[in-house]
N, C-alpha and C positions, 0 to 999 in steps of 0.2 A: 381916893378909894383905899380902903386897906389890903393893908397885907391877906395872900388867898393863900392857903395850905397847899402845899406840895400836890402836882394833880397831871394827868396826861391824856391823850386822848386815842381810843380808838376805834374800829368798824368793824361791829360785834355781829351779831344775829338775833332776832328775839322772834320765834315760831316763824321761820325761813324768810323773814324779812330783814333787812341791812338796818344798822342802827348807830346812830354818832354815841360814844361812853364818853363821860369826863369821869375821871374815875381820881381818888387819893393815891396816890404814893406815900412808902416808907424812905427812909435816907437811901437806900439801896436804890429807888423805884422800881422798889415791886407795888403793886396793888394791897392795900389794905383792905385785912379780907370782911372784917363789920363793919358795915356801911359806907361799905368804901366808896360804890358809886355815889354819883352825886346829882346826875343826872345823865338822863336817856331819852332822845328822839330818833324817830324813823324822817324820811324825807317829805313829808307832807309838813309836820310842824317844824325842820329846819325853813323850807320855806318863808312860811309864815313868820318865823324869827325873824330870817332878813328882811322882808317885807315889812317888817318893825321895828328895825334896829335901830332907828335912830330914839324911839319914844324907848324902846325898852336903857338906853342909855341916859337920856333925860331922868327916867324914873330913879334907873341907882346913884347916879350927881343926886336929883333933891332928898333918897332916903339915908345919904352915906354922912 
């Protein structure tokens, strides 16, 4: 797998529900503020992630 850019995680809000951010960092780790998120789920598609972790792991091994 390669190298992933600087990144951190936390439990946002998005219209009063709870939400996992993976988000970029600067050297500092602040948040990079254009398009720094990278990706956002609430707890219904966390689920479904682990419920498919192992195929969503297959997928990045054969597409990397």
């Amino acid at each position: 797998m390669s190298e992933l850019a600087p990144h951190k995680t936390m439990i946002d809000e998005y219209k009063g529900n709870k939400i996992l951010k993976i988000y970029k960092v600067d050297d500092e780790g602040n948040e990079v503020e254009k398009y720094g998120t990278i990706v956002s789920f609430g707890v219904t598609k966390a689920k479904y992630i682990l419920e498919n972790i192992e195929a969503i792991k297959a997928f990045v091994d054969e597409q990397s």
